[in-house]
C-alpha positions in Angstrom: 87.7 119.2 93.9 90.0 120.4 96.5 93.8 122.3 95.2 95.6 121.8 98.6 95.2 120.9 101.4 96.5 116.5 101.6 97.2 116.7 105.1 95.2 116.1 108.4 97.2 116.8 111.3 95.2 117.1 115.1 91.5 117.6 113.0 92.7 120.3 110.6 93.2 119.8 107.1 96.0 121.6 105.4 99.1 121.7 102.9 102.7 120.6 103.8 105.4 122.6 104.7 107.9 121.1 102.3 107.9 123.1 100.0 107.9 120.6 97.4 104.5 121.0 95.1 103.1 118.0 93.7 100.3 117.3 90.8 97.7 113.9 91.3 96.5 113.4 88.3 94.0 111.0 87.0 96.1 108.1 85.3 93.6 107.6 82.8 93.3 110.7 81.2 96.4 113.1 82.9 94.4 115.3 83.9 95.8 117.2 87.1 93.3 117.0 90.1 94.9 118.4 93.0 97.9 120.4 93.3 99.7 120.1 96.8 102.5 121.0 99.0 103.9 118.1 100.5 104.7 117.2 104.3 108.1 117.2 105.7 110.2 116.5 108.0 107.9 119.0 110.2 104.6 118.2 109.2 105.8 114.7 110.6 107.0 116.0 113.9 103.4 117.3 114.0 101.7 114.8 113.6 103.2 112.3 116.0 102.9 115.2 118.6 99.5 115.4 118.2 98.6 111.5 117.8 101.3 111.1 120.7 98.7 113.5 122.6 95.5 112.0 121.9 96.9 108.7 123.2 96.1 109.1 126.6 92.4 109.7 126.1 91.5 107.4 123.6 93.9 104.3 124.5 91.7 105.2 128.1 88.3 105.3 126.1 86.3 102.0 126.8 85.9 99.3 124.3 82.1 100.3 124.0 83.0 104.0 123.3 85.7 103.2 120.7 83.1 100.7 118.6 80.2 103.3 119.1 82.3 106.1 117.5 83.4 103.5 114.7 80.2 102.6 114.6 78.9 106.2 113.7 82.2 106.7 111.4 80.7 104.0 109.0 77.4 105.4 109.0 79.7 108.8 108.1 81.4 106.8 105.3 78.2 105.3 103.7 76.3 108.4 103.5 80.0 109.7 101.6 79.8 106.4 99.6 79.4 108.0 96.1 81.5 110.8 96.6 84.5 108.4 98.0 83.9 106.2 95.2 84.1 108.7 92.5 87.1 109.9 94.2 88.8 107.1 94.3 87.8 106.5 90.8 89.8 109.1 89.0 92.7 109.6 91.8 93.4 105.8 91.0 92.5 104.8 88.0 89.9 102.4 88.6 86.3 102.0 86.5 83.6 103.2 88.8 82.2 99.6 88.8 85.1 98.2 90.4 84.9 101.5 93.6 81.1 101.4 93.8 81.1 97.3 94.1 84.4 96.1 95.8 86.8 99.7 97.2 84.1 101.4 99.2 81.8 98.6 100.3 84.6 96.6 101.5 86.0 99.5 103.5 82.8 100.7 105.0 82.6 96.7 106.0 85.4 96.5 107.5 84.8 99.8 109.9 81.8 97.9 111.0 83.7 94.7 112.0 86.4 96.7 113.6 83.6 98.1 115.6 82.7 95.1 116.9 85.7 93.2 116.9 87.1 96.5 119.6 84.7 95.3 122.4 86.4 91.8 122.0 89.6 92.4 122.9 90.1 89.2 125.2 93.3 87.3 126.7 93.7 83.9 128.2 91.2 83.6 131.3 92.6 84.4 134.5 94.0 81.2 136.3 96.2 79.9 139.0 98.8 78.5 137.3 100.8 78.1 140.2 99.4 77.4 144.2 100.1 81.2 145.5 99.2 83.5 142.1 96.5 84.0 139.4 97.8 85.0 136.2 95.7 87.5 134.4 96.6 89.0 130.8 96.5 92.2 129.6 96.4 93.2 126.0 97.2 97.3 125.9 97.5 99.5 123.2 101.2 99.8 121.9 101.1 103.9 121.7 101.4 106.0 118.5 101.6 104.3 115.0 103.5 105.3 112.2 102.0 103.4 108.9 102.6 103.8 105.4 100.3 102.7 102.4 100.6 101.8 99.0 98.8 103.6 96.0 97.1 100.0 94.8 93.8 100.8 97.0 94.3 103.6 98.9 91.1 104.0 100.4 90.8 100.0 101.6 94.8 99.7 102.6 94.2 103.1 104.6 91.3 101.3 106.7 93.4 98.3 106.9 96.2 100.1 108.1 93.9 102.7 110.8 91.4 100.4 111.7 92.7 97.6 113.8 95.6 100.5 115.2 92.6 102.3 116.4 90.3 99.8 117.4 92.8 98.7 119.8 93.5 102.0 121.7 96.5 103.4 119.9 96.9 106.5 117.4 98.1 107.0 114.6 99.9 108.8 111.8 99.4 107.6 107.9 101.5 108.0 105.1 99.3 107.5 102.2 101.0 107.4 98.3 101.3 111.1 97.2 99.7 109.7 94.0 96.7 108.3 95.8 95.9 110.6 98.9 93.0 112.0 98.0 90.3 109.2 100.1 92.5 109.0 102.6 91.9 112.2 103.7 88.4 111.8 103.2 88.5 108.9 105.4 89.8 111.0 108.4 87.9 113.4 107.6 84.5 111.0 108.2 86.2 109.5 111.5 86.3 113.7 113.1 82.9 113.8 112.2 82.4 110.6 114.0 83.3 112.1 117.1 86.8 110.4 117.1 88.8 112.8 118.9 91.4 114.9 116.9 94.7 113.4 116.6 93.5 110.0 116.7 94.0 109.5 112.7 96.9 112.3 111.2 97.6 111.6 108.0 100.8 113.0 106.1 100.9 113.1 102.4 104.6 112.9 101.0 107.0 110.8 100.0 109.2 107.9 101.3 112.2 109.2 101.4 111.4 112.5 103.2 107.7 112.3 105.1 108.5 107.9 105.3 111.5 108.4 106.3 110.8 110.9 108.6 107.7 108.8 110.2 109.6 105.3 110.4 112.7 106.8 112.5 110.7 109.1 114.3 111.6 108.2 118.0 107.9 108.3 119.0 106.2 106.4 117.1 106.0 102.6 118.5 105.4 100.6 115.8 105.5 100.8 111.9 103.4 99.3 109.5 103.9 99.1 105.9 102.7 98.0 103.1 104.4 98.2 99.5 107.4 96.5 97.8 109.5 93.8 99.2 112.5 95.7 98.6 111.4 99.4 100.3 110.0 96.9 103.1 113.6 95.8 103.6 114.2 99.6 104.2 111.9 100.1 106.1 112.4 97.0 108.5 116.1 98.4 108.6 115.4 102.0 109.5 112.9 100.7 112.5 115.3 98.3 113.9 117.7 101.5 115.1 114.9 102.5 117.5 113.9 98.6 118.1 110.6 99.3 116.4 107.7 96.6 116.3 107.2 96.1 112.4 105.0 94.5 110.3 105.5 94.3 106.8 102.8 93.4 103.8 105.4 92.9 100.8 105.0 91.5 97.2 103.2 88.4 95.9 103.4 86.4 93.0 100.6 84.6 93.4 100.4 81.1 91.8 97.0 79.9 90.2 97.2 75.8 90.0 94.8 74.2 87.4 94.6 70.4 88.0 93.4 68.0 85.1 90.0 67.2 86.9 89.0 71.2 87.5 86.1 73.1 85.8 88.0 74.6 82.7 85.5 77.4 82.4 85.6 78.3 86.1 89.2 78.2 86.5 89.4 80.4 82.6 86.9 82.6 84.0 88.8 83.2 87.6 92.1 83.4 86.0 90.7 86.4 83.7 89.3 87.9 87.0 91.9 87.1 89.4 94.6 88.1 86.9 92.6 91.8 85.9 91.2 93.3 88.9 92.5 96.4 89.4 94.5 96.3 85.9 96.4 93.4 87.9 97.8 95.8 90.4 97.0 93.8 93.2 99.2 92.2 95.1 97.7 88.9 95.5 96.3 88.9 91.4 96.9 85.7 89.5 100.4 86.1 88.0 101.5 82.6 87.3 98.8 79.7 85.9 100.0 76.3 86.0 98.0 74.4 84.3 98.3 70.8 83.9 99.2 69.4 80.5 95.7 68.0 79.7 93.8 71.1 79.8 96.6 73.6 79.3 96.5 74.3 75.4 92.7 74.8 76.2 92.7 76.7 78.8 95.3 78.9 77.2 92.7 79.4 74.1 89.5 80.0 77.3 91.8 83.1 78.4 92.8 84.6 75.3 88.9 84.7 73.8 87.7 86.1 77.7 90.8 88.9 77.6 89.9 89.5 74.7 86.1 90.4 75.6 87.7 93.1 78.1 86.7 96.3 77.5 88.9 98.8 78.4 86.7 102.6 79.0 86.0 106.0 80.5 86.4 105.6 84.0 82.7 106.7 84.8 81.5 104.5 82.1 79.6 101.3 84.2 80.6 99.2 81.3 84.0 99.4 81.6 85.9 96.3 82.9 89.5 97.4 83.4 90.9 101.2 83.7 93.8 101.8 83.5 97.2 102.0 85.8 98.7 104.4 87.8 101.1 106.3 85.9 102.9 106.4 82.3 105.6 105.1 84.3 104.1 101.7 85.7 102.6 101.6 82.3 105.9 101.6 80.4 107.4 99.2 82.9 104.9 96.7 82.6 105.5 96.8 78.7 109.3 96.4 79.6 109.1 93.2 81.1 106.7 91.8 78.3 108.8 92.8 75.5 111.7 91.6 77.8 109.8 88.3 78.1 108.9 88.1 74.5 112.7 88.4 73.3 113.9 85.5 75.5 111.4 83.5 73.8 107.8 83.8 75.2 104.7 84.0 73.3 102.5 86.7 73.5 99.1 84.7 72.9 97.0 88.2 73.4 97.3 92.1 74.3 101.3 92.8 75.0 101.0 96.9 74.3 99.8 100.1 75.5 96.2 100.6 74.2 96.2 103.3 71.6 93.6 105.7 69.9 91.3 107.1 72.8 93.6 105.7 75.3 96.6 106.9 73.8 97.1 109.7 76.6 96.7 107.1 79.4 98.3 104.5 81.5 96.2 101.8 79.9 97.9 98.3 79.1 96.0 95.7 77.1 95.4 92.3 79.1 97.8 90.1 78.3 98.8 86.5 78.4 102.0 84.8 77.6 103.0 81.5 77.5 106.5 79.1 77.1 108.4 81.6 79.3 111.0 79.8 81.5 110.5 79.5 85.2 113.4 81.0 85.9 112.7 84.2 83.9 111.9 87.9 85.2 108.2 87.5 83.7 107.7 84.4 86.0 109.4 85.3 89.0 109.3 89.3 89.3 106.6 91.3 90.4 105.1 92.6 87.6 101.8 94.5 89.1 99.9 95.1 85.5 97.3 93.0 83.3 99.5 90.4 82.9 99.0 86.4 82.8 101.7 83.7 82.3 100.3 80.3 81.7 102.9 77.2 81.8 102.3 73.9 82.1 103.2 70.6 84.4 102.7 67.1 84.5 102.1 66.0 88.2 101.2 67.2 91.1 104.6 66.8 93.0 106.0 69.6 89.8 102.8 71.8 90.5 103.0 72.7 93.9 106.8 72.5 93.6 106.7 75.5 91.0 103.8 77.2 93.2 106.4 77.6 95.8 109.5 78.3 93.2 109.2 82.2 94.0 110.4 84.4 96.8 107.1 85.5 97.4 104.3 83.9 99.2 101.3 86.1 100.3 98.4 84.4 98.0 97.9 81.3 96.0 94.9 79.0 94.0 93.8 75.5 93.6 91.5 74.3 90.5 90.4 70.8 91.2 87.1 68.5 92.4 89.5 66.1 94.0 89.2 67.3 97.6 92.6 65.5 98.5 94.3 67.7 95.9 92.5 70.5 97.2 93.7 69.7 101.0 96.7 69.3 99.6 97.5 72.2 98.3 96.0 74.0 101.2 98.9 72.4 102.9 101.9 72.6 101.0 101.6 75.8 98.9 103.5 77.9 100.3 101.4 81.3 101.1 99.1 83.0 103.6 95.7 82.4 101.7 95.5 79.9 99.6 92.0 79.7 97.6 90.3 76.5 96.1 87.9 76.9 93.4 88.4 80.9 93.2 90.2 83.6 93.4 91.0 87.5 94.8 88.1 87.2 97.4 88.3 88.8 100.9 86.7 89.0 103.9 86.7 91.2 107.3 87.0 88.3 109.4 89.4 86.3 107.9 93.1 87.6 107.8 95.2 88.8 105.1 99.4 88.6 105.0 102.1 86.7 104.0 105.0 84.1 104.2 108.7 84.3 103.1 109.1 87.7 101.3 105.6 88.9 101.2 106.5 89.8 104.7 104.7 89.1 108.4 102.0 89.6 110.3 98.0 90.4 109.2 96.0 92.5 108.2 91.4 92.2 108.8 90.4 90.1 111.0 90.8 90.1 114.8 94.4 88.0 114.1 95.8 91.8 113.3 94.7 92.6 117.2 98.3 90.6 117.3 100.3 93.3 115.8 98.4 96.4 117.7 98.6 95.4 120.9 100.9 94.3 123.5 100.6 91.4 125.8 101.0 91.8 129.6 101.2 89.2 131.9 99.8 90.3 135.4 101.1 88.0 138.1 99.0 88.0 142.0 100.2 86.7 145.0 96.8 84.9 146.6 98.1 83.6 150.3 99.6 86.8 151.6 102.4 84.2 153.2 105.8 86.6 153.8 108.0 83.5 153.3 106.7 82.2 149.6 108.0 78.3 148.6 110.4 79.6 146.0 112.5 82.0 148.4 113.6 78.5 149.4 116.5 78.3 146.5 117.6 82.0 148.0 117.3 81.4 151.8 115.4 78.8 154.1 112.7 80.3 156.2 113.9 81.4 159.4 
């Protein structure tokens, strides 16, 4: 595996110029993978300069040349599939089940629709919408992009962050997690090979308060992007507004999982185990919060504990392991902090609740967990907690359920359980939250969009709906009579 070399600045990979060395490890075992110098200050200025470059040709480039070279850029990607999932595997943590079947798939995926979705760039028809003009709209690329992922799923929030930017005509530079750099690089890598021109996709590996920093304020860069905690997004949204910045921010969730008394225990035991354990529960719209009406809550309650405790925790490259492990000691031991800080204000730990020892004893690995009779107003209900953790309460109607679904500050993903489909439209409706699932779970798709409400931030991600944040909207006005003396000079002067 590479030692150096976590930037990609104009085509070139290379080290930073920080100064500042810094060891990715593999979570689950600590073992050190790449050694790096991280990007500064410099390495940013770089970067934009060269993205700010490569603007003219490719924002120029036709919407049939852009999706033939993204086109050619999956290919690139699928015949790198094992080596980006493997990679992925041990820079995040992740079993190699959960990169071979959902990370790399979904990415390659959504390069394809991103292809297509570039030649279908469209405004409002062109019109007269008054006697003398037809109205025509533009939608033109915003410039060069200055986005910043999260360590969760590097390699899919990199291509949600690059793709739509790019597809659209604009540049960009990326600030992947210095923990989690590794496919990002790989990623541009696969686009030069492409034939996307160099300085298209720069990508700076550092960290947020120096390369971040650096790339947010940086008085070239257009527009920022960012995905990560709701309280660094306040940052950021308050270092772009200096420089009057387009923003949009994908921030925390909490996500509710509502179990009505008329759903399919099994399924909704079965989905709360999934949706609560993907990606050890690292995942910002993971089942955090079941409410489970009183009827079927003691036994859904038992359901999870016997499924959690069927998990098997493994080697990474082991196809039979179900959960890995997280991203650091230090997300590990504050996951643990806010159980035991749960369990001394009066919850019950039903199941799991501790670092796994023995084998795992060197890791990041947390035990699934589920907790019940927590208090909705406590940390463990209303945080973010972003490990293997479950909290199951119950209610009694329907007004309380959805009421609690929304009692959070978040509100980026959310669940229904029921085969009523007036609950279901229901709580389509009222739950407060930018997908809200009936009947499952976590799932995602290219061509349906993904981002939030309230303090999970604004604007999407996927779909053609993220065109919205990438582009900007001209309205091209045409006088059609060629009359010197038009109606409305009337209110100036009368024709004479």
């Amino acid at each position: 595996m590479e030692t150096s070399g976590q930037q990609f600045i104009a085509g070139k990979r290379r080290s930073g110029t920080s100064g500042e060395q810094y060891a990715v490890t593999n979570p689950a075992t600590g073992e050190v993978l790449v050694t790096e110098t991280l990007a500064g200050a410099e390495d940013v200025d770089e970067a934009v300069a060269a993205a700010r470059a490569a603007f003219a040709e490719w924002s120029r480039a036709t919407p049939a040349e852009r999706s033939e070279a993204m086109l050619r850029w999956a290919d690139q990607l699928d015949a790198r599939a094992e080596e980006l999932a493997r990679v992925e595997s041990v820079n995040a943590g992740k079993p190699i089940r959960l990169t071979e079947g959902f990370d790399v798939p979904g990415t390659i995926d959504n390069v394809r629709f991103f292809a297509g979705a570039a030649r279908n760039l469209e405004g409002r028809g062109s019109a007269e919408y008054s006697a003398e003009h037809t109205s025509t709209i533009r939608r033109e690329p915003i410039g060069v992009i200055g986005s910043i992922a999260p360590w969760n799923y590097p390699l899919q929030m990199a291509a949600w962050k690059v793709l739509p930017a790019v597809a659209a005509g604009n540049t960009i530079v990326l600030k992947p997690s210095e923990l989690t750099s590794l496919t990002s690089v790989l990623f541009a890598e696969a686009a030069q090979e492409a034939g996307i021109p160099d300085g298209v996709i720069n990508i700076v590996t550092g960290t947020g308060p120096v390369a971040g920093q650096a790339l947010v304020t940086h008085p070239d860069v257009a527009m920022v992007s960012f995905t990560g905690s709701t309280a660094v997004g306040r940052q950021v949204a308050a270092q772009a507004a200096g420089s009057v910045k387009r923003v949009h921010l994908e921030l925390g969730g909490k996500a509710p999982f509502v179990v009505f008394d008329d759903a399919d225990l099994e399924a909704a035991a079965r989905g709360a185990v999934a949706g609560a354990l993907i990606n050890a529960g690292q995942d910002c719209t993971a089942a955090t919060r079941a409410y489970v009406q009183r009827p079927l809550h003691e036994a859904f309650v038992a359901r999870v504990a016997v499924l959690m405790d069927d998990v098997r925790l493994g080697p990474l490259d082991d196809p039979a392991t179900d959960m890995g492990s997280l991203i650091s000691l230090k997300q590990r031991d504050k996951v643990a902090a806010m159980v035991e800080a749960a369990r001394r204000a009066g919850a019950t730990v039903v199941c799991g609740g501790r670092a796994a020892d023995g084998a795992f004893a060197g890791g990041a690995y947390y035990e699934p967990t589920l907790i019940t009779d927590a208090a909705q107003d406590s940390a463990i209900v209303q945080q973010e907690i972003f490990g293997p953790v479950l909290v199951a309460l119950p209610f009694d109607t329907d007004d309380e359920a959805l009421r609690l679904a929304n009692d959070t500050p978040y509100g980026l993903a959310a669940s229904a359980w029921t085969s009523n489909v007036f609950r279901a439209g229901r709580a389509s409706r009222e739950i407060q939250a930018g997908c809200v699932w009936i009947n499952d779970h976590i799932p995602i798709i290219s061509e349906m969009p993904h981002g939030g409400y309230k303090a999970s931030g604004f604007g999407k991600d996927m779909s053609a709906y993220s065109f919205d944040e990438y582009t900007n909207i001209k309205h091209v006005m045409s006088e059609i009579t060629g009359e010197q003396h038009k109606p409305w000079h009337d209110v100036i002067f009368t024709s004479r």
